[in-house]
N, C-alpha and C positions, 0 to 999 in steps of 0.2 A: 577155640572159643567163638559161638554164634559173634557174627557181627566184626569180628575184630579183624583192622588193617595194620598190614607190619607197616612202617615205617620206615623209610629211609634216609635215617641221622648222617649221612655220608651226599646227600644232594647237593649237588654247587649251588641250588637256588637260597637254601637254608645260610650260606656264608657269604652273599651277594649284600650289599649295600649295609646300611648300620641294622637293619632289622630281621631282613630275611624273610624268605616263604616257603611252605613246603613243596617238596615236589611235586605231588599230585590233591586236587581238591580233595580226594576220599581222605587223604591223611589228614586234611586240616579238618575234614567235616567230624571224622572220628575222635579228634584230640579235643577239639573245642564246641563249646557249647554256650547257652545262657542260659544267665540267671534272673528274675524277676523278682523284685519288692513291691510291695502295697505300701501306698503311706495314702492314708487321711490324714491332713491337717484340718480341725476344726476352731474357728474363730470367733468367738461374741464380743462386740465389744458398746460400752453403753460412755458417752461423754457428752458434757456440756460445757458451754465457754458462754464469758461475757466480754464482749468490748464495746472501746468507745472512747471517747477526746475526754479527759481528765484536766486541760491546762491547757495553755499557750505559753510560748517559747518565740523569741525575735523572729526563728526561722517558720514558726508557723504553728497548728495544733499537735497536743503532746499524747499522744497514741498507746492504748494499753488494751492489754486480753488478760484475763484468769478464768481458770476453768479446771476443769478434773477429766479424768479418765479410768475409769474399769473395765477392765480384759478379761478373758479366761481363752486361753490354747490349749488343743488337746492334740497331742499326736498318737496314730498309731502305725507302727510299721510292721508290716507280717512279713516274711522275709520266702523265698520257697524251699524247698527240702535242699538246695546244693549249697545253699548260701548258711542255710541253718545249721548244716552238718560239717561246713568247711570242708567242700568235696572237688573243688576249686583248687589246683597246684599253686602254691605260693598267698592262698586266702586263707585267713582263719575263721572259724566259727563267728556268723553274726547273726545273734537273734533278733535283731529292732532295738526298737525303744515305745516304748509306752509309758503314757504320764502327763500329767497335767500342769498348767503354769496361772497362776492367777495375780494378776496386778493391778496395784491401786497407784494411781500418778496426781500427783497436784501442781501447777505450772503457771506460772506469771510472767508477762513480760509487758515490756514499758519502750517507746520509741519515742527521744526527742529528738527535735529539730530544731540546735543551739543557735544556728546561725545563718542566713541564708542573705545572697545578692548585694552584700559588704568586702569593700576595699581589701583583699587579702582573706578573706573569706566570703568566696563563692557558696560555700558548703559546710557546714558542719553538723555532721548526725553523730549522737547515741545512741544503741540500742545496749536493754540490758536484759537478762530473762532469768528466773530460775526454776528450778522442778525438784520435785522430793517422789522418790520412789520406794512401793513397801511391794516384795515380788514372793511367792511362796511356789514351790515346785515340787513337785510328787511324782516319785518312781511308783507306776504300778505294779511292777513284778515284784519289790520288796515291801513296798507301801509307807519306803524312809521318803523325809522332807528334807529340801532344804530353805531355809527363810536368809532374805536380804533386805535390807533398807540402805537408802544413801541418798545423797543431794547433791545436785551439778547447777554451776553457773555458768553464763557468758556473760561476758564487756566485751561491743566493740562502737570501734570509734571509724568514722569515716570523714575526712577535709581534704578541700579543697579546695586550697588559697587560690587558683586560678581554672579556668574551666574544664583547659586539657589539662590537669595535672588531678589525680585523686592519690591521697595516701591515707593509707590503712591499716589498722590494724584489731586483734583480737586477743584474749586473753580467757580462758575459758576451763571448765574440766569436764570430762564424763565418767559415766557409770555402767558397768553390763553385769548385772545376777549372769549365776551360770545358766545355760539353755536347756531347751528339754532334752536334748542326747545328751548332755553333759550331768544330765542326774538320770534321766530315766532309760539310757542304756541299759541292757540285759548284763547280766553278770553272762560272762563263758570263758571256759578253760579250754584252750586249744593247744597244739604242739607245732612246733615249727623248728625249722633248722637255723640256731644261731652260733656265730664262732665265736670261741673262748680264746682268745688272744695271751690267755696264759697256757694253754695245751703249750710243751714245747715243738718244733714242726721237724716233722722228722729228717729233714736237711742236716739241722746241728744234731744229728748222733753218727760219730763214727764210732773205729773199731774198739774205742776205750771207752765209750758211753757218750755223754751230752760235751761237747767240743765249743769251748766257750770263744772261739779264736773266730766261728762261724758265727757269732749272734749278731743280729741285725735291730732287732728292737730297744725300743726307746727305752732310757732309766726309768723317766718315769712310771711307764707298763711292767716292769720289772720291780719294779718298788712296789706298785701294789697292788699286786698281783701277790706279795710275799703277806704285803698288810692284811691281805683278803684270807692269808691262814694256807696259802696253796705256794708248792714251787715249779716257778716257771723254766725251771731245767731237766723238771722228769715229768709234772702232770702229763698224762695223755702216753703213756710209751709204757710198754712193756718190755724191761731192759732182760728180763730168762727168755722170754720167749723172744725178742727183737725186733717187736713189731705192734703198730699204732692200737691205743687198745679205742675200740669200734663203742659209740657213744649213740645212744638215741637222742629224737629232738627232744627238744626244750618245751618245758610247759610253759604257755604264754597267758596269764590273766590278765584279762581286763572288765570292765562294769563302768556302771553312770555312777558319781562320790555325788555326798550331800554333806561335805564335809568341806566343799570349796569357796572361798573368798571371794568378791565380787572385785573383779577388774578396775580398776580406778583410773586417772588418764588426769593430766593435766598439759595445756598447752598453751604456746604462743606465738602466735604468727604476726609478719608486720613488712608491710610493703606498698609497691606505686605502681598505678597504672598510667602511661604519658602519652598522649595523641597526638601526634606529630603532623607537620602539614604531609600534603598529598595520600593522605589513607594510611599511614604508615603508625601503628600501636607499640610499644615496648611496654615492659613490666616485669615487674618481680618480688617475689613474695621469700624469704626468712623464714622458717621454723623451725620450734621447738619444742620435740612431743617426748613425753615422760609417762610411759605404763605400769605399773604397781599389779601384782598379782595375775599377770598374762594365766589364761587359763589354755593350758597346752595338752596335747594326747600323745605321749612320746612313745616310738618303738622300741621295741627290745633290742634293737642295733645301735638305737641312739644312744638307750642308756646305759649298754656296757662300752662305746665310746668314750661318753661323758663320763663316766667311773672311773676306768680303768688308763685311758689317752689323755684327756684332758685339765684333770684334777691333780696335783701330785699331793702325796701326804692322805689318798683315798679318802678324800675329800668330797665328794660329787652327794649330792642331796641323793642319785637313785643306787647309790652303793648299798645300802640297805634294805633297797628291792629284788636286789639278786641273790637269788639263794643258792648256795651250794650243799648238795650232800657230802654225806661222812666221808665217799672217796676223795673230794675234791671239785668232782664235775660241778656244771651247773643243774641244777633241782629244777625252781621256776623262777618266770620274774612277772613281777606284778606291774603288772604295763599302764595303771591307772589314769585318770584324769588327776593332774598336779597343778598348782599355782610357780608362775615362775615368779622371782623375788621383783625386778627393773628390766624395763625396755627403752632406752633410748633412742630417738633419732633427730637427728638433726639436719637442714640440707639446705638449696635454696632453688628455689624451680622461679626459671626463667621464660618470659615469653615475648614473641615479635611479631606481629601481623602486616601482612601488606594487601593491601587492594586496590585495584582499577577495573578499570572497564573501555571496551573500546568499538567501534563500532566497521563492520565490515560488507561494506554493501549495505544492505539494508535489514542487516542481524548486528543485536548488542550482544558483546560477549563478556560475562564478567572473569575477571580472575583475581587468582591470590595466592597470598603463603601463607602457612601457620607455623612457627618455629616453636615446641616446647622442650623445654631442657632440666636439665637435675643433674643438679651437684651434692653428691654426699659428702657431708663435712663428718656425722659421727652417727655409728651404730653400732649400741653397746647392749650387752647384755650381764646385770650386776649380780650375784649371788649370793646368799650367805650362805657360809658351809657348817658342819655340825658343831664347829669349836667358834661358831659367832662372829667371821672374819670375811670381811668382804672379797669378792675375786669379781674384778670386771673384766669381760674379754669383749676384744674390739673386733667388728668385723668388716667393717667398710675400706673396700677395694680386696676383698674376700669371693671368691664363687659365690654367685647370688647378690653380691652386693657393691656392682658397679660405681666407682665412685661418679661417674659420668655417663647418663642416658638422653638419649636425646630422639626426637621425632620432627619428622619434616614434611607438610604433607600443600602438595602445591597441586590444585586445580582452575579447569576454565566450564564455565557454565553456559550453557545457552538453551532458551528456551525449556522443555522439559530435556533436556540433556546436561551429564555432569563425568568431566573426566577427572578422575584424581591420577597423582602420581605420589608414593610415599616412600621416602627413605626413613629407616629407623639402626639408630646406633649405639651400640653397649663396650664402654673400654675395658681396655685390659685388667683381666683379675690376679691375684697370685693367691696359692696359699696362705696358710698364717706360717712369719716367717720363723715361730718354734719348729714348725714341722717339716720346714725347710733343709732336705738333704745334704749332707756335705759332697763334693768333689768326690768322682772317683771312678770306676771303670771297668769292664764288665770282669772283674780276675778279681777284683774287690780291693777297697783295703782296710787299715784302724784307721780311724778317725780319733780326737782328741783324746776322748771320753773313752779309749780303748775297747767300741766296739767297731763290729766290722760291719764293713758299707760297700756296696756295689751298685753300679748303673749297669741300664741294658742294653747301649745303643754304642758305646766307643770304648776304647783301646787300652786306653790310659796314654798321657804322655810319656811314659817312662818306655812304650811301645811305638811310639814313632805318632800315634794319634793327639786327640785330646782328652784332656777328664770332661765329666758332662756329669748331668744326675736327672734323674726321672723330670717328667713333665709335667711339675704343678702349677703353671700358669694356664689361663687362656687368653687366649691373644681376642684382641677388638674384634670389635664383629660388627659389616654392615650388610643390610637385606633392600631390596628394592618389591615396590609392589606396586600395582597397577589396577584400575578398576574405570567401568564404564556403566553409567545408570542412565537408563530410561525412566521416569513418572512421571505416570500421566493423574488423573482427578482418583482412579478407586486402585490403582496397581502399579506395579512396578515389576521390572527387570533388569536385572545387574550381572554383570561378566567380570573375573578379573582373574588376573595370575598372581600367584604368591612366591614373593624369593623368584622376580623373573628372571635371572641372571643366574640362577640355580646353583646357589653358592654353599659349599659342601659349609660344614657345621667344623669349627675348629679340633684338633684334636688334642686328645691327652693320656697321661697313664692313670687307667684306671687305679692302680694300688695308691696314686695321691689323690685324687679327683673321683667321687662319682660319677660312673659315666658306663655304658654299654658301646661292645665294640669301638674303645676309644672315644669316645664321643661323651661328653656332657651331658646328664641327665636332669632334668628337673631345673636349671638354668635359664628356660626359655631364649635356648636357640634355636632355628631352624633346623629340622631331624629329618625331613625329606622331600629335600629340592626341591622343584619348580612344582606349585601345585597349580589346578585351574577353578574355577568355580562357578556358581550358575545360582544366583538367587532369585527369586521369582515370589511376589505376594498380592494376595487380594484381599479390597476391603468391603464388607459388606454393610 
């Protein structure tokens, strides 16, 4: 074949660090390539506002605006022939989005100032606002609409019985129509490799067929898996001939809905900000946010996850997007734009500041710290299933969802010179402890529930080792980073190192954890050690 370089899948460079490189530039020049999209986004937008002092109030004049707003957004995205054709290994088909967005907004808000330079009140402000919004969205490739309206408030309060001392709080909701990919996405049917977690694996078949003494999967995967009309003891095996029967990919749809719900949000925050003598700031802020109708784009790995793993009683809201044919396989699944039912979170982000300055020879040097912290108290996600029953799964102290984050970033300034030093820190995660392995050892054993269970890494005790079980946690994670700025009146230049201490990224078992070559994926860990960098900008 004109043009074409074999490849050498056996290079030690391909299996070096967590990502790998091929062994010679022609092979990567040959395998890889790009892709390019066009997107015009076109904007008009026509508004008017009135304000002006409306009253007086002890603390002073009583401050208001109303006013309107009309929009219109146009996108178009042309996509090129590799992107459109899903010619891309592990891409599907993407055509764009085309489609229009047109909105009418009406918005008032009001600022008083209840109290001001009184005994025990230094300060007291209100602010209150609302808006009413009517949004209508047009897919051009089908020429379906989707129309929204809704209306969002805020309250907030801000006092301050003594000078250094402010406390705060908010109380508020909001509003998001779905956007223009989210309706005027292309419709496209692509195929992709997804695994059926009911296929039995061909491990459990010995010499008398499917060997139930070998199974390792969850009841609940086995339950419904039976519910889904399929059994997860022969699907996938050809028990005359004695061998896996060979399944093509999976049809994967997806499109922009005009059938979707506007996101809703209500929340409430409440906290203090305290100035301490000598430069020194504390503070901390309480919240309470509650999401209605999340508008999500779930894969087709999520949602035979969610289906078939996570739901018992086949339960899952996209059970009914997965089709299977008459033999059993999976058919398609319709990868849609979906509303999710609740999103909760809850947490409290902390903060410290310090500052001084000091003087050395005949140069001031300012310095300081900045401490910001978060603590997750709750991060929920509510559902209702097809028989009207609520299911809330918790996920905070979950992969991805550190119950404790924290950032430290301490620099000294002089003149046009600025050195930061940053430490940033994320604790330890665990699985969710449903999925949490039992005890056991690479020879396997039963476990309660009379299935069988093995780890990969020990002995078992009954061999002179210990029991162990796979690696669903990650352990804490700290990175150090470092950076040095020049600016002067029209430019700047900047150096720094990232992860200088070049700290390998935690590891884990993939079969519990997301993750390539052991390593945590999509977590925002550090994935490849010490990097250096060079920013450079002008203004003209």
């Amino acid at each position: 074949m004109v043009g074409c370089v074999p490849v050498n899948m056996f290079a030690p460079s391909l299996y070096n660090g967590i990502i790998g490189s091929f062994g010679t530039q022609a092979e990567k020049d040959y395998l890889w390539y790009e892709s390019v999209f066009n997107t015009t986004f076109d904007q008009q937008v026509m508004s008017a506002y009135a304000t002006g002092t409306i009253g007086e109030a002890q603390g002073g004049a009583i401050g208001a605006v109303v006013g309107f707003e009309l929009r219109e957004d146009e996108i178009i995205s042309t996509p090129d022939r590799i992107r459109d054709k899903g010619l891309f290994f592990g891409f599907a088909a993407n055509g764009g989005a085309k489609g229009k967005q047109f909105v009418k907004e009406g918005f008032v808000e009001v600022a008083i100032p209840v109290l001001a330079g009184m005994k025990y009140a230094q300060e007291l402000n209100i602010e209150t606002s609302a808006r009413y919004s009517e949004i209508e969205t047009e897919n051009y490739f089908t020429g379906g609409k989707q129309s929204s309206t809704g209306s969002t408030y805020s309250f907030k309060v801000g006092y301050r019985p003594i000078n250094d001392l402010l406390i705060r709080g908010t109380i508020g909701t909001s509003y998001r129509a779905p956007n223009l990919r989210e309706v005027a996405l292309r419709a496209e049917s692509a195929f992709s490799s997804v695994s059926d977690p009911c296929r039995v694996p061909t491990s459990y078949i010995g010499p008398e067929g499917y060997d139930p003494t070998k199974e390792q999967r969850e009841d609940t995967l086995l339950e419904n898996c039976r519910l889904a009309g399929v059994d997860p003891t022969t699907l996938g095996y050809d028990f005359e001939a004695g061998e896996p029967i060979t399944t093509s990919s999976t049809e994967i749809k997806t499109a922009g809905a005009t059938n979707l719900d506007a996101e809703e949000s209500q929340s409430i925050t409440y906290g203090f900000v305290y100035d301490l003598p000598n430069n020194h700031t504390i503070g901390a802020s309480w919240y309470d946010i509650t999401v209605d109708n999340a508008i999500i784009e779930p894969s087709a790995g999520f949602m035979v996850y969610d289906c078939y793993y996570e739901k018992p009683g086949y339960t899952s809201r996209y059970c009914d997007d997965i089709v299977r044919d008459a033999s059993g396989e999976f058919d398609y699944i319709n990868a849609f734009f979906v509303n999710r039912d609740e999103e909760t979170a809850r947490g409290i982000d902390i903060n410290y500041r310090a500052t001084t300055s000091i003087e050395i020879g005949d140069r001031l040097y300012d310095m300081g710290m900045d401490i910001t912290a978060n603590k997750m108290i709750e991060r929920t996600l509510t559902s209702l299933d097809d028989d009207g029953s609520l299911d809330t799964e918790r996920y905070e102290g979950e992969p991805g969802y550190p119950e404790w984050t924290a950032f430290i970033r301490n620099y000294v300034a002089w003149g046009d010179w600025n050195a930061t030093w940053q430490i940033s820190y994320k604790s330890r995660v665990d699985q969710d402890p449903d999925a949490l392995d039992d005890w056991s050892d690479v020879y396997g054993t039963v476990n309660a529930d009379g299935n069988a269970v093995s780890s990969d890494t020990c002995y078992g005790i009954a061999n002179g080792d210990v029991d162990c079980r796979d690696v669903g946690f990650i352990k804490s994670f700290v990175t150090h980073n470092m950076s040095l700025y020049y600016r002067a009146d029209t430019y700047s230049v900047g150096f720094g190192v990232r992860n200088v201490f070049d700290k390998e990224p935690p590891k884990v078992d993939g079969t519990e954890i997301s993750s390539y070559s052991n390593v945590p994926i999509g977590y925002g860990y550090s994935l490849f050690g010490r990097e250096y960098f060079l920013n450079i900008s002008k203004a003209f």
